[in-house]
N, C-alpha and C positions, 0 to 999 in steps of 0.2 A: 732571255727566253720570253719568248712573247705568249698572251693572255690563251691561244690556242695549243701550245706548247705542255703551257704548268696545266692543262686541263686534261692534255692526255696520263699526265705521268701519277696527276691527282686520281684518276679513274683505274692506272694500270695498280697503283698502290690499294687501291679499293680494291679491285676483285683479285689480286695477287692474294692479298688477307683472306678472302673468302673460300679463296681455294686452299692456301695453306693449312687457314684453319677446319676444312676438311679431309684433308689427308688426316689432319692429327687426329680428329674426333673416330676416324672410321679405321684407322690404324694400331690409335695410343690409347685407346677405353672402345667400352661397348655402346658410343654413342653412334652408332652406325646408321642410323634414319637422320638425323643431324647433321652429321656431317656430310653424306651424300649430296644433302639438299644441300650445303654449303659453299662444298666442292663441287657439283655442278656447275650453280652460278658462275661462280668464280672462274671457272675452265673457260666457260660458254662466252662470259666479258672480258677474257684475256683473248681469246681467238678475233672475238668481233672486234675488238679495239685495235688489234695487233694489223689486222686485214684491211681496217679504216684507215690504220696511219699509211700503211703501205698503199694504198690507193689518193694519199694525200685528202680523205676524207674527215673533216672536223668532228670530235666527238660530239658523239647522237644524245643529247639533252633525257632522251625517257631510258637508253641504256644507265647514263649516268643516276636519275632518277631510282632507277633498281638499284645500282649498288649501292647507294648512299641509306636504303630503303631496310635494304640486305643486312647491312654492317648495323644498321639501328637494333632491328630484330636480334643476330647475334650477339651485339652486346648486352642484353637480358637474356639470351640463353645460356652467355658462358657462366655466371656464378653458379646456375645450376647446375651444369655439366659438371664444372669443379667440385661442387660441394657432395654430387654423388657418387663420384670418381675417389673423396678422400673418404669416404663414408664403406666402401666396401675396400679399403686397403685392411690388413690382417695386421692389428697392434697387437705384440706381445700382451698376454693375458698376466695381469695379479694373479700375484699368491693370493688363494682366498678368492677367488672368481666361481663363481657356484652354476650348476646346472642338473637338472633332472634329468635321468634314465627316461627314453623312450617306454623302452620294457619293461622295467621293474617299478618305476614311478619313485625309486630312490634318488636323493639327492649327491651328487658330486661337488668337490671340491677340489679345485687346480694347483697342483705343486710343481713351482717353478723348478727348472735345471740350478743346479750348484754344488759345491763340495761340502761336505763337512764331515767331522769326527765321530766316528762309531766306535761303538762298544763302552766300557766302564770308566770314567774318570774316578783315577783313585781319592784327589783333593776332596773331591765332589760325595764320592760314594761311599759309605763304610763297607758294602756287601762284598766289594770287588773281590779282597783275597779269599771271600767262599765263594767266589764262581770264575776260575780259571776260562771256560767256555766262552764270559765277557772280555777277555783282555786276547792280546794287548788290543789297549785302544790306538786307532789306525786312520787313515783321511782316506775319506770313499768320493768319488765322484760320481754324481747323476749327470748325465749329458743330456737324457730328454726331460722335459715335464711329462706329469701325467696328471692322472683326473684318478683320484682315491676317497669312495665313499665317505659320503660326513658323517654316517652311522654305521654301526654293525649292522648287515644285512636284517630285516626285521621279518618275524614271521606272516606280517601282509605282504610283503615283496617275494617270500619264500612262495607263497600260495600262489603269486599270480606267473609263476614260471615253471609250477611242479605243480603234477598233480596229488602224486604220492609225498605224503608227510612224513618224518620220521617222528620215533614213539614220543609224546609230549609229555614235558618236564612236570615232576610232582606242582611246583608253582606256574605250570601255565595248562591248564587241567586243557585238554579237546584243542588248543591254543586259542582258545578266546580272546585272550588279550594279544593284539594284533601289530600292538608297536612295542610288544618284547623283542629282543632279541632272538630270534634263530637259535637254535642249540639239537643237540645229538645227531649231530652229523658230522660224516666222514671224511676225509681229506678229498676222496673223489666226490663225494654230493657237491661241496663246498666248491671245489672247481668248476664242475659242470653246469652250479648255478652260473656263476660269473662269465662263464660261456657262454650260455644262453643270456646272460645280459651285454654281451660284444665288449669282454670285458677278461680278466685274468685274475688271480689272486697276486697280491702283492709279494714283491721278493723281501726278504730279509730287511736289503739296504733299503729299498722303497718305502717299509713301513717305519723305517727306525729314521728315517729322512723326514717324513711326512710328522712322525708325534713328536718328533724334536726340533727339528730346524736345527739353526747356529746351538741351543741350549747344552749348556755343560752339568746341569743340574740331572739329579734322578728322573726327574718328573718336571712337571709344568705349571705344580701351583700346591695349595695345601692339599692333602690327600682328603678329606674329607667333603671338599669342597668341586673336586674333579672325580671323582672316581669311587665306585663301588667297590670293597673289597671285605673282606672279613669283619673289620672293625665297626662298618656301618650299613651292611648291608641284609640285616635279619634275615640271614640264610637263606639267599634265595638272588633271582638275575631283577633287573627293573628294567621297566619301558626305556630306550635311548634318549639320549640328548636332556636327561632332567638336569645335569651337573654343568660346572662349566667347560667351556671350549676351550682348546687350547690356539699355539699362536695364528691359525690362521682359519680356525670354527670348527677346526674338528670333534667331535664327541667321543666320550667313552675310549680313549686309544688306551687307558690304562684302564683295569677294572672291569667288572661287569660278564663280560666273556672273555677266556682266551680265543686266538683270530690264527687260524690258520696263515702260511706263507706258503708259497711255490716251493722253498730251500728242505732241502733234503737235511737233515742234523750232521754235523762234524763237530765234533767238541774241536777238536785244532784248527777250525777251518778261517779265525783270522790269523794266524800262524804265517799264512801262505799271504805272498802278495798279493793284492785284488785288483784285477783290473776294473774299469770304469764300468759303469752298472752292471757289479758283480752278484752270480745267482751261482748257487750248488746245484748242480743239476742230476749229479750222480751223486747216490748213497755214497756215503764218507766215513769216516769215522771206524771207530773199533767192532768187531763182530758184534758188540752188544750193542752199538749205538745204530748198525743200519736196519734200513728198512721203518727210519722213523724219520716224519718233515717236523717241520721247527714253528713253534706256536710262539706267539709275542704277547705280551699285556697285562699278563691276569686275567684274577675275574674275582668274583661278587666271594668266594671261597678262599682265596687267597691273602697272603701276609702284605706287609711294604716291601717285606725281601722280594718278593717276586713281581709286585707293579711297580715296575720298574722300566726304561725306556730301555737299556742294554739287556736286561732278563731274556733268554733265550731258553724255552722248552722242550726238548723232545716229548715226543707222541707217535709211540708207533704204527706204521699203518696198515691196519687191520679194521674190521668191521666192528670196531665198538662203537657205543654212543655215551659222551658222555655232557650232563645237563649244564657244564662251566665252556662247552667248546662251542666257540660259533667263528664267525669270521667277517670281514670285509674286502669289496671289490679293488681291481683298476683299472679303470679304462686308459688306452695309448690314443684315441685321437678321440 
């Protein structure tokens, strides 16, 4: 192969690259002004080179000039291209990935998809055999993650989605104090907040997924130290988030308030096999148990028997308000 030979096939390799790697950019990412300009070139010195040989024409010295020019240029565009390209790819989010409500200006916290054991560990629990309701304990699967408030709904978040308050608790006089807890509201207020923040109340399995994780324990740490309940809470709700978090920063999921769920009450409703992110959606249970959803947690009035992560409450629903009920959100995307 003679000197004018390796010269064609050095130039058809140059803008061959130029052009490939515009097809990719304006194809394979959104680098579509780049790659244009790329694949242009490239097209336009594959044609003129292609028509050169065939007229037994010597490659043109300033065509070559561009592509060598071309390819220089490219090669300081492409780490960028890459680097923005791996920069908007979608990684799987942590457990414990946080983010703030547009709406509410409440903070979210990310609960990854996985299985684990609800309801009562008998090793674990002493309460079990007084609350039939918690057994048998069973393996639930979440298929999605979701994004589940890192606090009980607070009554500055409440305000800035309602305009109508409900009646305010002996300890939060006019609701002054603004990073209380939410309280005397009703299964549908408490929804309809969560609606207006593009958002849902949590199912049963969601919430007991979310304050537990893998844990086979009652709880998630000393009671005193996680959670408001009768023993340390001098009668009355406290600001969120003063205690500690549990395994992935949640606050308050035992104590403090009990929190509304989506779950309609069934005293036998782990009885029944569950399928994967199982929710009660119709009233259940015995004449005396419907027409009431299922509260989870405690609150600041409550024993250790009841804060508890398996502890499941009916609350019938009707228009009462009462100063221990409040709730938290979940957002799906």
């Amino acid at each position: 192969m003679d000197a004018e030979e390796r010269g064609f096939w050095v130039a058809i390799t140059i803008f061959g690259a130029l052009f490939a790697n515009g097809l990719f950019f304006v194809f394979g990412s959104d680098h579509t002004i780049g790659g244009a300009v790329s694949g242009g070139i490239g097209l336009v010195g594959l044609v003129w080179l292609i028509r050169d040989h065939i007229r037994h024409v010597p490659v043109r010295k300033p065509l070559l000039v561009v592509g060598v020019i071309s390819v220089s240029l490219l090669v300081g565009y492409i780490p960028y291209a890459v680097y923005s390209m791996n920069a908007k790819i979608e990684k799987p989010l942590a457990a414990g990935a946080g983010r703030e409500s547009l709406f509410s200006k409440l903070g979210y916290v990310w609960v990854s998809s996985g299985t684990f054991s609800m309801g009562c560990w008998a090793r674990q629990d002493q309460w079990c055999d007084k609350h039939p309701e918690e057994t048998p304990l069973h393996s639930v699967t979440i298929s999605k993650g979701f994004w589940i408030g890192q606090t009980e709904v607070t009554v500055g978040a409440y305000k800035r989605l309602h305009v109508t308050m409900p009646s305010a608790p002996s300890f939060n006089p006019k609701w002054e104090e603004e990073d209380q807890p939410i309280v005397n509201v009703t299964w549908e207020e408490a929804n309809a907040f969560c609606e207006a923040d593009k958002g849902h109340l949590p199912t049963e399995a969601q919430w007991e997924y979310a304050a537990r994780g893998k844990s086979t324990t009652p709880r998630y740490g000393d009671a005193d130290k996680i959670m408001w309940y009768s023993e340390n809470s001098s009668g009355r709700a406290h600001a969120v988030g003063q205690l500690a978090p549990n395994y992935i920063g949640l606050y308050d999921m035992l104590g403090n308030v009990w929190e509304w769920t989506r779950d309609w009450y069934d005293e036998n409703y782990y009885s029944n096999a569950l399928p994967p992110d199982p929710i009660q959606e119709k009233e259940g249970g015995t004449e005396k148990e419907r027409g009431a959803h299922v509260l989870r947690g405690g609150s600041w009035r409550a024993g250790e028997e009841f804060t508890r992560f398996s502890n499941r409450h009916r609350q019938p629903n009707i228009p009462i308000q009462r100063d221990v009920v409040g709730f938290r959100c979940v957002q799906d995307h």
